[in-house]
C-alpha positions as CSV (number, residue, x, y, z in Angstrom):
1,X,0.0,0.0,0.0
2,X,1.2,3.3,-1.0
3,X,1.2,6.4,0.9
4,X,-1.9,8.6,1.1
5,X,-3.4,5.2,-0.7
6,X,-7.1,4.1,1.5
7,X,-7.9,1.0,2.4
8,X,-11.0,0.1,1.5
9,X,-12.6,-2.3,4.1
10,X,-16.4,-2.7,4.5
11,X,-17.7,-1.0,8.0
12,X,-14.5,0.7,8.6
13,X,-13.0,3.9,9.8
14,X,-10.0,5.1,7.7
15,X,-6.6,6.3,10.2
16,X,-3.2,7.4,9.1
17,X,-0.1,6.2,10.9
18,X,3.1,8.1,9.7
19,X,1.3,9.1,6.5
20,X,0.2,5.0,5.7
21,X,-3.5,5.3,5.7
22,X,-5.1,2.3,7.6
23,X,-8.2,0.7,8.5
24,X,-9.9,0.1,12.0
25,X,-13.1,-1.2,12.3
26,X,-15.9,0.4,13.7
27,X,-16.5,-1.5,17.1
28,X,-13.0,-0.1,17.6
29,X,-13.0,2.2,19.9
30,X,-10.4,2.4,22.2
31,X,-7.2,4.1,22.0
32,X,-0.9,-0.3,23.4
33,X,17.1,-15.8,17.1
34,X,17.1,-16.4,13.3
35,X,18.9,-17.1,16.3
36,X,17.0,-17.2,19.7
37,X,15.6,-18.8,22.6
38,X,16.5,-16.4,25.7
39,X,14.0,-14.7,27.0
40,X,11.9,-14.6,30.1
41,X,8.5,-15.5,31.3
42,X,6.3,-15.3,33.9
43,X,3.5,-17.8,35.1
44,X,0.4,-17.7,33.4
45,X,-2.2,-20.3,31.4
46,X,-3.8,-20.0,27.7
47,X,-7.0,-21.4,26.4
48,X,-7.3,-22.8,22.9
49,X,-9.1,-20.5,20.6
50,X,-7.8,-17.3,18.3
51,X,-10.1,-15.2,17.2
52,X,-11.1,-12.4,14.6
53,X,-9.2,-9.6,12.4
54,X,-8.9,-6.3,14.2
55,X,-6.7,-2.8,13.0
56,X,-3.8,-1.8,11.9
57,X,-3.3,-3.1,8.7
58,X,-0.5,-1.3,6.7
59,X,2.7,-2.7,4.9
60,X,5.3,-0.2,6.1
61,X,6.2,3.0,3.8
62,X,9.8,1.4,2.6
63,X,8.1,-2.5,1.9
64,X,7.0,-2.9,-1.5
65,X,3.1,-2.0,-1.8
66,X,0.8,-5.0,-1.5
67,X,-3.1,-4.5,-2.4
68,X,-2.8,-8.2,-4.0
69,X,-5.5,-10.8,-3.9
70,X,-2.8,-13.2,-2.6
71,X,-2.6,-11.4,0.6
72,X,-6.4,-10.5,1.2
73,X,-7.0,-14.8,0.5
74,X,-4.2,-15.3,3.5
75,X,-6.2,-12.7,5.9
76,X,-9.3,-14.0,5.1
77,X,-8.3,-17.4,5.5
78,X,-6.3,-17.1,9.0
79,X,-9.4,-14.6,9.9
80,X,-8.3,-15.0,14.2
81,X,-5.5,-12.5,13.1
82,X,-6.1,-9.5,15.4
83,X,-3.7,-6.7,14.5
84,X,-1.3,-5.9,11.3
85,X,0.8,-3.2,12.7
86,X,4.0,-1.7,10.1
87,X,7.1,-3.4,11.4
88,X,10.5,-4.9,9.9
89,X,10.9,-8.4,9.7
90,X,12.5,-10.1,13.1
91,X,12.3,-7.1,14.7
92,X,9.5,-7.5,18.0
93,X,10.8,-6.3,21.6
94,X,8.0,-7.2,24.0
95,X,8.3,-5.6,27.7
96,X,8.7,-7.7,30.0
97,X,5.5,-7.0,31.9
98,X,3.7,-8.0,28.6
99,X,1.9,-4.2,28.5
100,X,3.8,-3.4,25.4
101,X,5.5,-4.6,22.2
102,X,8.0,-2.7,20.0
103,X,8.2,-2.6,16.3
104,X,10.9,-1.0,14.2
105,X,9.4,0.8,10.7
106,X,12.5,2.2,9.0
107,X,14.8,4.5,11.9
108,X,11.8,4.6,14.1
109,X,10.7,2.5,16.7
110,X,6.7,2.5,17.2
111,X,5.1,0.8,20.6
112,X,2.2,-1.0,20.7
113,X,-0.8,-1.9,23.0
114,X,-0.8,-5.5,23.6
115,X,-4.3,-5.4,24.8
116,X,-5.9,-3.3,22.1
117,X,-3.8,-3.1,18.8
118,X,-3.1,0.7,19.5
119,X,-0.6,2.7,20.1
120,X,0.9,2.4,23.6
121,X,3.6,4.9,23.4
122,X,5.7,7.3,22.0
123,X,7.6,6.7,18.6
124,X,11.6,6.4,19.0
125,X,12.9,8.4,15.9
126,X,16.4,6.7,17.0
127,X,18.7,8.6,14.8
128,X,21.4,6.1,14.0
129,X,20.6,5.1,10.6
130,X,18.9,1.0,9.8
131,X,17.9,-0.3,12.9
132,X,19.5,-3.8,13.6
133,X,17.8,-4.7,17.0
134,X,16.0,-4.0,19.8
135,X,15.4,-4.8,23.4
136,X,13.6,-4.1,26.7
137,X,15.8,-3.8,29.8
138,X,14.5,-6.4,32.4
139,X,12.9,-4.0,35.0
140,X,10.9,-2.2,31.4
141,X,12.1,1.2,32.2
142,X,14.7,1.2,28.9
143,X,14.4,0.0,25.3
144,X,17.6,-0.1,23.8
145,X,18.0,0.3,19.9
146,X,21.4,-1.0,18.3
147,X,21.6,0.9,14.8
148,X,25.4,0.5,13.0
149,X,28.2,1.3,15.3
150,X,25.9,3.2,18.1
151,X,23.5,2.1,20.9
152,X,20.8,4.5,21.8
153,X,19.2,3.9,25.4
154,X,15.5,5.2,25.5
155,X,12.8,6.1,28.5
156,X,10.3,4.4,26.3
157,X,7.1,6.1,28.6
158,X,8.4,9.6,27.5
159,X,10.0,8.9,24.5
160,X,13.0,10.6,25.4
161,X,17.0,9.3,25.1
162,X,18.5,8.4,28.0
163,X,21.6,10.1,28.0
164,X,24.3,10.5,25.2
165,X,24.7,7.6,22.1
166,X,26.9,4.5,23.2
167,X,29.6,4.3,20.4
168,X,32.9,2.1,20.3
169,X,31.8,-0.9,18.0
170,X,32.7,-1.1,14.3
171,X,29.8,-2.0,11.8
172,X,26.4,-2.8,12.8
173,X,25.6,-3.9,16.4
174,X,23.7,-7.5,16.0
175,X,22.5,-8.2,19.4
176,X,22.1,-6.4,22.6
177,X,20.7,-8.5,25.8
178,X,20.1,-7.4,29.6
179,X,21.2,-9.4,32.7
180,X,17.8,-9.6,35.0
181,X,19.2,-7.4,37.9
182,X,19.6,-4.2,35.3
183,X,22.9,-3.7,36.2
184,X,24.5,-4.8,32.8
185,X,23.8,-4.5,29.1
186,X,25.6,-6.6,26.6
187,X,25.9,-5.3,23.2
188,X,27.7,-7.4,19.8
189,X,28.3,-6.6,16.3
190,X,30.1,-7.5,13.2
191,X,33.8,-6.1,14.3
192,X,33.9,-9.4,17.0
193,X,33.9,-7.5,20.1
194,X,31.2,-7.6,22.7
195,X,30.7,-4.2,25.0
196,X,29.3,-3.9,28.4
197,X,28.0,-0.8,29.6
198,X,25.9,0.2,33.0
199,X,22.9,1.3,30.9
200,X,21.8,3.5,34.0
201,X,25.0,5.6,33.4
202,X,25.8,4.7,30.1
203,X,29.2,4.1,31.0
204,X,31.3,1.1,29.3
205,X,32.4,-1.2,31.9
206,X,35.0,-3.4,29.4
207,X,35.4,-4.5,26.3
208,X,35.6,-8.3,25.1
209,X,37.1,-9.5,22.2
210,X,35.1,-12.3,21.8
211,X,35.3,-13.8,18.3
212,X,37.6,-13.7,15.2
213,X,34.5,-12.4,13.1
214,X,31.0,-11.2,13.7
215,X,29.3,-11.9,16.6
216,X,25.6,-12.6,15.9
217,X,24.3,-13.7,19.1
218,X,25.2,-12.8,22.9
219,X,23.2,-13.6,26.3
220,X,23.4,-13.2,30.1
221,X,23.1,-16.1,32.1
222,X,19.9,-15.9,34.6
223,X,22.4,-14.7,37.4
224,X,23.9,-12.0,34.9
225,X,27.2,-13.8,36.0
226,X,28.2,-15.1,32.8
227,X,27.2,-14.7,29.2
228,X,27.5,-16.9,26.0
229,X,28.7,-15.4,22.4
230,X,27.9,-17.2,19.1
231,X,30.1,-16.3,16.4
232,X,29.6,-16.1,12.3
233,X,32.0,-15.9,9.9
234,X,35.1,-17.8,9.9
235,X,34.7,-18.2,13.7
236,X,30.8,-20.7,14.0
237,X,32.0,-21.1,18.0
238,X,29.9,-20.5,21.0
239,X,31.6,-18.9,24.0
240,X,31.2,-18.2,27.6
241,X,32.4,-15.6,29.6
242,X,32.7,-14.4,33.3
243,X,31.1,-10.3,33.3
244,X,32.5,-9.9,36.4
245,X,36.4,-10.2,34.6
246,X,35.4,-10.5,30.5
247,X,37.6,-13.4,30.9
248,X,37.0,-17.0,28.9
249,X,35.5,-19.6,31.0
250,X,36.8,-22.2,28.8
251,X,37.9,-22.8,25.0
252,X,35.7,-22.4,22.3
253,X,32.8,-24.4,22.1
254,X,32.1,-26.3,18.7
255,X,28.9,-27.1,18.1
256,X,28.3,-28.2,14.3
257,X,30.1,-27.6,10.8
258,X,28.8,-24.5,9.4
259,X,26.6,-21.4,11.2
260,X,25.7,-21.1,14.8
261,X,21.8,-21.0,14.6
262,X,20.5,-20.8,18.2
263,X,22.0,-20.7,21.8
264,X,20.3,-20.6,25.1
265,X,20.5,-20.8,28.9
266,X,18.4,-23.2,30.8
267,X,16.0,-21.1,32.9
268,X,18.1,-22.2,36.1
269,X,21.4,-21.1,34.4
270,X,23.1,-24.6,34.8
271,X,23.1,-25.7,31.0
272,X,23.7,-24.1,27.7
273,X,22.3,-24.9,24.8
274,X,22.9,-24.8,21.5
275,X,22.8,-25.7,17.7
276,X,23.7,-25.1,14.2
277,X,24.1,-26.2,11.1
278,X,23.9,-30.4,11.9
279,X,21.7,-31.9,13.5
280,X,22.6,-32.3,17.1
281,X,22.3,-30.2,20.1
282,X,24.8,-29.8,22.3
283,X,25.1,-28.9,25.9
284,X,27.5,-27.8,28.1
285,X,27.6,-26.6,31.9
286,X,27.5,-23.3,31.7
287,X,29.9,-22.9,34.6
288,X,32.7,-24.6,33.4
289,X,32.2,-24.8,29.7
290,X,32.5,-28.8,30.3
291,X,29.8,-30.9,28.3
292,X,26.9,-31.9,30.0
293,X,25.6,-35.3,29.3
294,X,24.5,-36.8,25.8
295,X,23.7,-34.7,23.2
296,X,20.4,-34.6,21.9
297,X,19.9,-35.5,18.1
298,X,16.9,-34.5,16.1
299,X,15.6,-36.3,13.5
300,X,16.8,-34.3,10.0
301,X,19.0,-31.4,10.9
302,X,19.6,-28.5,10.6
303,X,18.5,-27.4,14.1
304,X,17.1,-23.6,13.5
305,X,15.4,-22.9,17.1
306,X,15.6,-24.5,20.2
307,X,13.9,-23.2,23.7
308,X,13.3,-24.3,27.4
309,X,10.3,-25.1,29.0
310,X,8.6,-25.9,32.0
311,X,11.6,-24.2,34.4
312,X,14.1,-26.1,32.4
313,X,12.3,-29.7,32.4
314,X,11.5,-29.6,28.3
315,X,13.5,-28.3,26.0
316,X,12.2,-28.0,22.7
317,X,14.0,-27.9,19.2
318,X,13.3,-27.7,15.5
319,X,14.7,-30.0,12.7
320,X,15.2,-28.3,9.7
321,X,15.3,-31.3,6.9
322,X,11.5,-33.0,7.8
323,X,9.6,-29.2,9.0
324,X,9.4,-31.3,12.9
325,X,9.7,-29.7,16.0
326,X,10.9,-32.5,19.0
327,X,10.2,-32.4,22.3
328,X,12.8,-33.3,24.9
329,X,12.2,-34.1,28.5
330,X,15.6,-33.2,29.9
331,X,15.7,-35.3,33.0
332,X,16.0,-38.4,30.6
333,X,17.1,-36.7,27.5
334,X,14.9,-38.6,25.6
335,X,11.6,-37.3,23.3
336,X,8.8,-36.7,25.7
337,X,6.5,-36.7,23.0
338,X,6.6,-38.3,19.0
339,X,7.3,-35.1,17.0
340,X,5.4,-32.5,16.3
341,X,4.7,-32.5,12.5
342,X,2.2,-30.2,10.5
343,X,4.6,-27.3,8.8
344,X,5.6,-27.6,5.6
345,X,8.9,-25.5,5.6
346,X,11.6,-25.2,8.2
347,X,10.6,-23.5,12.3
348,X,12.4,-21.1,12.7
349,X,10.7,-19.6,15.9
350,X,9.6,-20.9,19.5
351,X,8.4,-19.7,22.4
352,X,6.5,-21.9,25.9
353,X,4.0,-20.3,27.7
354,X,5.2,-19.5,31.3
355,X,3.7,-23.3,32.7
356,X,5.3,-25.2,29.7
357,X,1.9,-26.8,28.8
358,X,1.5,-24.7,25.3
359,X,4.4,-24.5,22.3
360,X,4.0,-21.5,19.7
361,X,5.5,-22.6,16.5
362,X,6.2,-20.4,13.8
363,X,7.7,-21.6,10.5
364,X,9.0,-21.0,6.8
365,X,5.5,-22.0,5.7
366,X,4.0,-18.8,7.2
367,X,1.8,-20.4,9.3
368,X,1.5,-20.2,13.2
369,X,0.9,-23.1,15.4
370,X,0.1,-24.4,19.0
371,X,1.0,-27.5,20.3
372,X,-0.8,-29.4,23.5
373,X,3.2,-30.3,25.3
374,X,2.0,-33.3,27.2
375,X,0.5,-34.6,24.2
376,X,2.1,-33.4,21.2
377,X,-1.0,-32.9,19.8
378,X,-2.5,-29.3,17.5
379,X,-4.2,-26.9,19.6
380,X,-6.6,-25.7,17.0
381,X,-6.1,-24.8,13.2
382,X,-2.8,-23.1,12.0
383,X,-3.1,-19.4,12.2
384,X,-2.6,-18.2,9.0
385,X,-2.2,-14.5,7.3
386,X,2.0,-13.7,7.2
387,X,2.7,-14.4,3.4
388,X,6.6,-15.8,3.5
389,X,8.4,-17.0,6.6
390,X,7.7,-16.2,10.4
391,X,10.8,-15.3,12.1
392,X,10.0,-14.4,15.5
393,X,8.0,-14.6,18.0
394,X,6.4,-13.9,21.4
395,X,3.9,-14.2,23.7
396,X,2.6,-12.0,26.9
397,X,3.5,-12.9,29.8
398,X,-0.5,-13.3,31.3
399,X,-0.5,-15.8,28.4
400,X,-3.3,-13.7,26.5
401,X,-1.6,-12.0,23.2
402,X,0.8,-13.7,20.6
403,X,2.9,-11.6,18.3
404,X,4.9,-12.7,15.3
405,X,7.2,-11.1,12.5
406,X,7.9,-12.4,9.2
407,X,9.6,-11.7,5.8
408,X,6.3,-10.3,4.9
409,X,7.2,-7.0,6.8
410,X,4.2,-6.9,8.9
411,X,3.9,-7.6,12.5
412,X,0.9,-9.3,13.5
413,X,-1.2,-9.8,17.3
414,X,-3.2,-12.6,18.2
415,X,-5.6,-13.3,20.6
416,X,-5.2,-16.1,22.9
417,X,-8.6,-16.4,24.3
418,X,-11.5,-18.7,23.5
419,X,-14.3,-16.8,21.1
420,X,-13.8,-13.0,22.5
421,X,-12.8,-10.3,19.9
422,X,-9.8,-7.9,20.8
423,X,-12.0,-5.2,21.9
């Protein structure tokens, strides 16, 4: 859709957002990883349903203009879609309190409503050129955007910067994580180094030279007391670190010939994770770098997306050469369920709900599916709508709102709720 273009709905009520005209319907009436598997939850339950189509629906103003029937047969037929709001593709930062989602549309960063589609706060015109990523500090209070060589720290409520531009790295910045007390922010890019910095201050605290070529992936430990690197380039290693000294806490870690595709912590801290371009999963104890048991080996590799479950007890992982996603129960390291199988292209994004008894799949197919964990069994009919690949993912914390990214540009919110429309 072109700027200053309408579009035409029946029933509906025409709004402009950054000069993208949109369409909300009338009972509207309110005014809110490639590589991955490292994020937070809290406790919370979800019913089966997803319901209705809701707002915003607007390809962003540098995406190439879609009015095509192809895309109005994939709405109507995943009609639970809720919201299309403009976004890039991967790009979602979800506060931790679940209140809020971020987007990135060109150099600005838009925040959402997770409750009602709408906006739910101030836009971030971040000044530092193509926006790489994004991320929530753990406490909510600052939304870091990485653009190429500079961090921006934001007070996302007032829409405000937080002090002067972090600058030191060389290239664009890839990845940028928290540790959960706040007091550290990690930040990576393509010149190999990784930077911590007290985001309160903004102050670097030291610099790691962590890998012989880009660094695509880095995350804190659930104590913040060590952090793991994954590396690209001529250097495919995983590595962990002590924050406290930036020193190694062992060698390199290999995990499979070619690319480093996901890495996490276990919810406890105690394992790492981790998995490329084979199809094997490694683990290692993340204190001493030293392997941890077996390694768990899916069924056709390569492994895209892995996450843990269920305080550690699941893990779950995606193979990319049958479209399967296995389930692992981590006390015996053996499939706790037979695998789950419905896409038709490669997952490349997971996420639990906070009890471990739902999976949110999201896949090279551009569908969206739930998965019962104790059974391995469909929740419901694929949600359908993204045209091209879903590559991220997330869900609210009360377990009520699903949001996903995809190749398609657009960022879309779900309902998680039996038969109720969004408003």
């Amino acid at each position: 859709m072109n700027r200053g273009e309408h579009a035409e709905h029946p029933a509906g009520v025409i709004i402009t957002v950054r000069g993208v005209t949109t369409k909300r319907d009338r009972k509207d009436t309110s005014s809110d990883y490639a590589v991955g598997g490292h994020r937070r939850r809290a406790g919370w339950s979800v019913a089966v349903a997803l319901v209705g189509l809701l707002a915003l629906a607007a390809a962003p103003a540098h995406a190439t203009p879609r009015t095509t029937s192809q895309e109005q047969t994939a709405d109507a037929a995943g009609a639970r879609n809720r919201s299309v709001v403009p976004g890039s593709s991967g790009l979602i930062a979800l506060r931790p309190d679940g209140k809020v989602f971020a987007t990135v549309n060109k150099a600005v960063v838009r925040q959402w409503n997770t409750a009602t589609g709408r906006r739910g706060g101030p836009n971030l015109a971040a000044g530092t050129g193509p926006i790489y990523t994004i991320a929530f500090s753990s406490d909510g209070k600052l939304l870091a955007v990485a653009g190429h060589s500079a961090v921006s720290l934001w007070d996302p409520t007032i829409g405000q910067r937080n002090g002067p531009v972090l600058t030191g790295h060389v290239g664009p910045v890839r990845s940028i994580s928290f540790s959960s007390t706040g007091r550290l922010m990690a930040t990576a890019g393509d010149d190999g180094t990784v930077r911590l910095w007290n985001p309160t201050t903004g102050a670097l605290v030291r610099t790691i030279e962590a890998h012989s070529g880009p660094v695509r992936l880095v995350t804190f430990s659930a104590d913040g007391e060590r952090l793991a690197t994954a590396g690209a380039g001529d250097d495919n290693t995983v590595r962990l670190w002590q924050t406290s000294t930036g020193e190694p806490i062992s060698e390199p870690l290999a995990v499979n010939p070619g690319p480093v595709y996901a890495v996490s912590f276990s919810p406890g801290g105690r394992l790492l994770a981790a998995s490329g371009g084979g199809n094997v999963v490694r683990l290692w104890n993340a204190a001493t770098g030293a392997p941890a048991g077996r390694s768990l080996t899916s069924s056709a590799g390569p492994v895209y997306a892995l996450t843990f479950g269920r305080g550690g007890r699941l893990l779950a992982t995606s193979s990319g050469g049958d479209n399967t996603v296995q389930l692992w129960n981590m006390a015996t390291r053996r499939p706790a369920t037979e695998p789950l199988a419905g896409h038709t292209g490669p997952v490349r994004a997971m996420r639990f709900n906070a009890n471990g008894k739902l999976l949110a799949t999201g896949g090279d197919d551009g569908t969206v599916r739930l998965w019962d964990t104790a059974t391995g069994t469909a929740k419901g009919e694929p949600l359908t709508g993204h045209i091209g690949a879903v590559w991220a993912l997330r869900i609210t914390p009360d377990g009520k709102r699903l949001i996903t990214a995809g190749a398609d540009s657009k960022v879309r919110l779900w309902r998680v709720a039996p038969q109720q429309p969004v408003i």
